[in-house]
C-alpha positions in Angstrom: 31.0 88.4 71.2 32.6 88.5 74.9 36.4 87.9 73.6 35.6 90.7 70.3 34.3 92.7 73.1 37.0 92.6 75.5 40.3 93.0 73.4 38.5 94.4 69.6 38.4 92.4 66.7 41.9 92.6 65.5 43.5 91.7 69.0 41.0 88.7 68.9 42.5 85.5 68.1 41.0 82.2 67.4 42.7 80.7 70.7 40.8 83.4 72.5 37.4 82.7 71.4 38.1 78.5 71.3 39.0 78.9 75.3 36.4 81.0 76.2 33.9 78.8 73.8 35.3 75.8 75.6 35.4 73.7 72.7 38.8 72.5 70.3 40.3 74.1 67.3 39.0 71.6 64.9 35.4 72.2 66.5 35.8 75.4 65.4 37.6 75.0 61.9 34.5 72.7 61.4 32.1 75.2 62.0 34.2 78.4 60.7 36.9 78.6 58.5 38.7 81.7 60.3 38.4 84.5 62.2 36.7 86.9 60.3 34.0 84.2 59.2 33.1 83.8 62.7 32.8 87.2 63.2 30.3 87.7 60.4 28.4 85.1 61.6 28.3 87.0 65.1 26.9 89.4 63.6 24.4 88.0 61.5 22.9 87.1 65.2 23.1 90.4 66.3 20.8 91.7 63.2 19.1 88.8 63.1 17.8 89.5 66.7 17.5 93.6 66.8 15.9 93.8 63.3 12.6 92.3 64.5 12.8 93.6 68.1 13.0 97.2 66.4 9.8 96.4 63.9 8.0 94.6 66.5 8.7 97.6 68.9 7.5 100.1 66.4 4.7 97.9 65.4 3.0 97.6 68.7 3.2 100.8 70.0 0.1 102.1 70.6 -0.5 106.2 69.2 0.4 108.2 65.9 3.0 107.7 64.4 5.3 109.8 66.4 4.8 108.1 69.6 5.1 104.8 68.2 8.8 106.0 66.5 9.9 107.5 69.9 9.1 104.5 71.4 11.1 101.9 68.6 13.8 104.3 69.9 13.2 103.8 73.3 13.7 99.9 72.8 16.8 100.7 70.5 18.1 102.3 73.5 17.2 100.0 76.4 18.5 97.2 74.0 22.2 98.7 74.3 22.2 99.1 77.8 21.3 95.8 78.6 23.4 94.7 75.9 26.7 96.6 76.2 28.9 93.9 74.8 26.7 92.9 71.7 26.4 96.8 71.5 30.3 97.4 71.2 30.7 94.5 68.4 27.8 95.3 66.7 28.3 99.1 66.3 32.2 99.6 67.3 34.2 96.2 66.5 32.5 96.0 63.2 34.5 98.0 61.3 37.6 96.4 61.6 35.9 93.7 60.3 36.1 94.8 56.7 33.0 95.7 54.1 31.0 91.9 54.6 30.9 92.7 58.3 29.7 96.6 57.8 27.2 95.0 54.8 25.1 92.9 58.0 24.4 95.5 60.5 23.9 98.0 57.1 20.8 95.7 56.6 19.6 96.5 60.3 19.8 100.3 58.9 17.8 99.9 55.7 15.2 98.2 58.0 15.4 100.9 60.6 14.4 103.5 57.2 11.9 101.6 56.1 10.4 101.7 59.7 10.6 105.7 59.1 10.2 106.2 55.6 6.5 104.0 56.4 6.0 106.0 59.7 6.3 109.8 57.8 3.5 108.8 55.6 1.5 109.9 58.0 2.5 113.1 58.6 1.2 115.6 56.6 4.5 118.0 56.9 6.9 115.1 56.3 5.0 112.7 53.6 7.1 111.4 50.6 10.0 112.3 52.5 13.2 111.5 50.0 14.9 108.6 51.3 18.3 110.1 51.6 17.1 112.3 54.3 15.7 109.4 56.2 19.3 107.4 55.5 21.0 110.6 56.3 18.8 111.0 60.1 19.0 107.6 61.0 22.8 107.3 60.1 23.4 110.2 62.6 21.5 108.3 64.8 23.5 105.9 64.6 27.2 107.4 64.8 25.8 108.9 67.9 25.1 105.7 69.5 28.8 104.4 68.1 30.6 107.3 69.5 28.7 106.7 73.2 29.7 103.1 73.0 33.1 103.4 72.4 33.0 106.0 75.1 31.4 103.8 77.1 28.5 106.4 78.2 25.8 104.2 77.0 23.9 105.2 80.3 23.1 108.8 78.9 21.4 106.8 75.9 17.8 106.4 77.4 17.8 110.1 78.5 19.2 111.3 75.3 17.0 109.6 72.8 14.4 112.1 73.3 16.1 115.0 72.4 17.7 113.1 68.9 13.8 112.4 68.2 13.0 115.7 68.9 15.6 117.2 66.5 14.3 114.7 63.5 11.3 116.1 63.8 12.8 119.2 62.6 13.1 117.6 59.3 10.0 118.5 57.1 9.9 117.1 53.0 11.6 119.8 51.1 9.1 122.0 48.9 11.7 121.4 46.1 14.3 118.1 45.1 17.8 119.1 46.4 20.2 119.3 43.4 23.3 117.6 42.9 25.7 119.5 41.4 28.7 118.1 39.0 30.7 120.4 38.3 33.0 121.9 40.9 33.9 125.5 40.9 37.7 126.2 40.2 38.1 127.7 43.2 37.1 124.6 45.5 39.7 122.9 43.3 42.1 121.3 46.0 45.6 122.7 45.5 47.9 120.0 44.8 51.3 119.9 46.2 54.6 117.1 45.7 56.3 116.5 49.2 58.9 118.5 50.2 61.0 116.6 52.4 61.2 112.7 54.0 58.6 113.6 56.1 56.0 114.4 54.0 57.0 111.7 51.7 56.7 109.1 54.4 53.0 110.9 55.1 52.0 110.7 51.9 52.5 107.0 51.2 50.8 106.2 54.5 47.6 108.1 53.1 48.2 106.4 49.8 48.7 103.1 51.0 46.2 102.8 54.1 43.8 104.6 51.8 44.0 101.9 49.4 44.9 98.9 51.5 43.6 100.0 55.4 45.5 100.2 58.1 45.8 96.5 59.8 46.8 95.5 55.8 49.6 98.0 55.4 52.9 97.7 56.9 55.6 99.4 57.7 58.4 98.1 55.2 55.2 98.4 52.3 55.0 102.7 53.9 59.5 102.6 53.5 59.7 101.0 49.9 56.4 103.6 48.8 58.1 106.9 50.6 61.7 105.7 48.9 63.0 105.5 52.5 65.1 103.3 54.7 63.5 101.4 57.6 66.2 103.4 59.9 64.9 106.7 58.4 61.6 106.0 58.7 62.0 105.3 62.4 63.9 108.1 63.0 60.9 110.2 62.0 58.5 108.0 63.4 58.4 105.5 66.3 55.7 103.4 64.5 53.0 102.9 62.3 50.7 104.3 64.4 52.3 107.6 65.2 53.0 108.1 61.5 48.9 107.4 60.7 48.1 109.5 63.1 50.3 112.3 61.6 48.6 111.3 58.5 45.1 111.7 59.5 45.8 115.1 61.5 47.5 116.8 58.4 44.8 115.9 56.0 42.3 117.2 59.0 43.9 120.7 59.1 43.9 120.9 55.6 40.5 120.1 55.2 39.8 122.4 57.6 41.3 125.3 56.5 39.8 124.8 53.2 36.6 124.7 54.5 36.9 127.6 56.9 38.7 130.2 54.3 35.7 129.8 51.9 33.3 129.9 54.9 34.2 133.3 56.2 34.4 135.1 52.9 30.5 134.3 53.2 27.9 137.8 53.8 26.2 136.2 56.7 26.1 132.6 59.0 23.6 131.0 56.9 25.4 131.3 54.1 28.8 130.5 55.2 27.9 127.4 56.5 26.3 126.2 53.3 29.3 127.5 50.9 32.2 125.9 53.7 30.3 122.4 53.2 30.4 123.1 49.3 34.3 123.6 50.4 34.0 120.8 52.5 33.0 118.5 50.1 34.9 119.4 47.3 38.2 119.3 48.8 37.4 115.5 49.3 36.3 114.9 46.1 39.3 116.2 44.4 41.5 114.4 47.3 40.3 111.1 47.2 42.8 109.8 48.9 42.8 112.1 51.9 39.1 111.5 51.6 39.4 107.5 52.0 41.5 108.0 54.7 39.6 110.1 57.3 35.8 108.8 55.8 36.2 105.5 55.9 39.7 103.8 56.9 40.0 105.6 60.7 37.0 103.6 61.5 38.9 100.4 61.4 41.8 101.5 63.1 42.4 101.6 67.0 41.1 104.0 69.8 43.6 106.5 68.9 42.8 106.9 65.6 39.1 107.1 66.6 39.6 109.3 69.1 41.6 112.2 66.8 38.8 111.6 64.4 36.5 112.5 66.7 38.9 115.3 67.8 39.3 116.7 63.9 35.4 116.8 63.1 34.6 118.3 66.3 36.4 121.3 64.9 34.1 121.9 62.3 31.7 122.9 64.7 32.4 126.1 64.9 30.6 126.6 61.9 26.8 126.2 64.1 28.2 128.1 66.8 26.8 131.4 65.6 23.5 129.6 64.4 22.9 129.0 67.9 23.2 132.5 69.0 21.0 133.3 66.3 18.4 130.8 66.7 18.3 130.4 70.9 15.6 128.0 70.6 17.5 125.5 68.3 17.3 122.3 70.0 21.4 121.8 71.5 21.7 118.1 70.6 21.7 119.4 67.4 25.1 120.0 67.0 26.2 116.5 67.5 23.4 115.4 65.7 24.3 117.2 62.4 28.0 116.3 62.7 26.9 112.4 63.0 24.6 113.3 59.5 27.4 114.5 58.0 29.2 111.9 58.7 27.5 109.4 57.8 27.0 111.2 54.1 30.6 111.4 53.5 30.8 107.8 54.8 28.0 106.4 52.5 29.4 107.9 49.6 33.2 106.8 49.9 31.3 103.3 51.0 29.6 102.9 47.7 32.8 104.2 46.0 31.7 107.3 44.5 34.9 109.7 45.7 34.6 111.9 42.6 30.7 112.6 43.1 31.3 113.9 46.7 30.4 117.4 45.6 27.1 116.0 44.6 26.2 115.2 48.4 26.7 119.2 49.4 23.4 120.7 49.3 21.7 117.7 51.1 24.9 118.2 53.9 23.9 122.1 53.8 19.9 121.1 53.8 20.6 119.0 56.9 23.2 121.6 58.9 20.2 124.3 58.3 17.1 123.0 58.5 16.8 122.8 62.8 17.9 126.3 62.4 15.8 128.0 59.8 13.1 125.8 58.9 12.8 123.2 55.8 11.6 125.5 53.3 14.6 128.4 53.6 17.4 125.4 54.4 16.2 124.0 50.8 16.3 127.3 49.6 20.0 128.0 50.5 21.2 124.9 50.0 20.0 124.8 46.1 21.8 127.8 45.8 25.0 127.5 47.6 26.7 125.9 44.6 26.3 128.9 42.6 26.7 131.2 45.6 30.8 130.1 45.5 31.3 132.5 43.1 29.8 135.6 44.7 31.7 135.0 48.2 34.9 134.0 47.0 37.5 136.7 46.7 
């Protein structure tokens, strides 16, 4: 935990941890068989520790439900702070170390929902909640914490956790099942184009090949023989790996982006345009799976720069709440970081269980979740039924 902590899961090396551990290499071989074993294991402890320290937090609170939620959170909260280097592993670190890593602390998440999913029985305005709200909430939750981790602004959690339970409490049970629509309109079709020069060619078998492979797996002769380059030309466009995935990731960004935002602003009014540019949104990545692999699920695992023009790219697509905040003053303001965690954490989920194609299918819950602090459950529900028909009649 303190070496992952220190230099990130892919720096680590065995030496580090059997020197800090103070024990041989073949104590360790006996106990692990590499790296990345070891690391699981880690985090087994980790989830083995906060799952019943959450339940028991939630359990014994005294109060309505509510109160005893808030307080789970509270402990949640605390637990990071004291905790800052089980914290980073546990919710930063483990991405890097592949999908059995991710599938431990995911169990620490399904316990977290069933703590909710139990909890909203008992409210009369949020009882037989669907459960991919709750996964939806306390995902966002959770990229929220990631993101102030990494930062290393942990500090603002206990102040802030009030204000992210105030804005799930926003989220009433729909009058009405969200659909999930299968077929995408023409016009959301993402237009497919071949490279035009090395360049793009180079760009394109890095989103290809880190899509398919990840980043740490994919090197740089593997990017040369798939773009049909030398090694000298690919240098001479790029002075690394790096630099060319970062390319990469902020070309499929602006694309994405300006998908999202032509269909958006052919919309009649905000509410609307936010739930037909999340259709857009979602459909761009579900006919791009590869561009959709790439920034949902592979930049996770990569370094700080990666992360960091992630963060960078989906901050953009803010601008899409900004008028619902002049329109609804009262709105709580964490909400916009909120809602971009939850729709984060949908596109993640979905690429996660390898479902690329039925992206689309995950729009009107996105556009329920974007609206609903805004406008109230039963008009978000509303709307967001109807957005995928709405394409149509706000496209020009």
């Amino acid at each position: 935990m303190a070496v992952v902590a220190e230099r990130g899961y892919e720096a680590t090396r065995v030496e580090d941890i059997v020197v800090v551990a103070g024990v041989s290499r073949n104590t360790f071989y006996r106990h692990f068989s590499n790296k990345r074993e070891c690391f699981v294991a880690t985090l087994e402890g980790i989830a083995g520790f906060a799952i019943p320290t959450v339940s028991k937090a939630f359990e014994e609170a005294p109060g309505p439900w509510d109160r005893r939620l808030a307080a789970m959170l509270d402990v949640f909260a605390a637990g990071v702070v004291a905790q800052p280097a089980t914290a980073r592993v546990g919710w930063v670190e483990v991405y890097a170390g592949g999908p059995e890593a991710v599938a431990v602390i995911d169990r620490l998440d399904r316990s977290v929902e069933d703590i909710v999913c139990r909890a909203l029985e008992d409210s009369p305005e949020r009882a037989g909640m669907p459960r991919e709200i709750v996964r939806a909430v306390a995902g966002g939750v959770r990229k929220i914490v990631h993101m102030h981790v990494r930062e290393e602004r942990i500090d603002e959690l206990p102040e802030l956790m009030p204000e992210l339970f105030s804005w799930m409490q926003s989220y009433h049970t729909p009058p009405e099942r969200l659909s999930r629509p299968r077929r995408i309109p023409p016009e959301l079709v993402a237009p497919r184009s071949d490279p035009r020069d090395v360049r793009e060619r180079i760009l394109a078998a890095v989103v290809e090949l880190v899509a398919e492979k990840g980043y740490a797996e994919t090197p740089i002769t593997e990017i040369a023989a798939h773009a049909a380059v030398s090694l000298t030309t690919f240098y001479a466009n790029f002075e690394g790996k790096e630099e060319a995935f970062l390319a990469a990731l902020a070309d499929a960004q602006r694309r994405l982006f300006k998908a999202t935002v032509t269909h958006a602003s052919r919309a009649p009014d905000w509410a609307t345009a936010v739930s037909t540019g999340l259709c857009a949104f979602f459909a761009f990545l579900a006919t791009d799976p590869m561009t959709a692999r790439l920034g949902g699920v592979r930049a996770w695992a990569t370094n700080d720069a990666g992360l960091d023009l992630r963060a960078q790219g989906l901050s953009r697509f803010s601008v899409l709440l900004d008028e619902g905040f002049r329109q609804f003053p009262e709105t709580n303001p964490v909400a916009a970081e909120a809602i971009g965690a939850t729709l984060d954490v949908l596109l993640y989920r979905s690429l996660e269980q390898e479902e690329t194609e039925r992206l689309y299918e995950v729009a009107p819950l996105a556009a329920f979740m974007a609206l609903a602090p805004f406008l109230g459950t039963e008009h978000a529900c509303e709307l967001a039924n109807a957005a995928p028909a709405a394409i149509g009649q706000t496209t020009l």
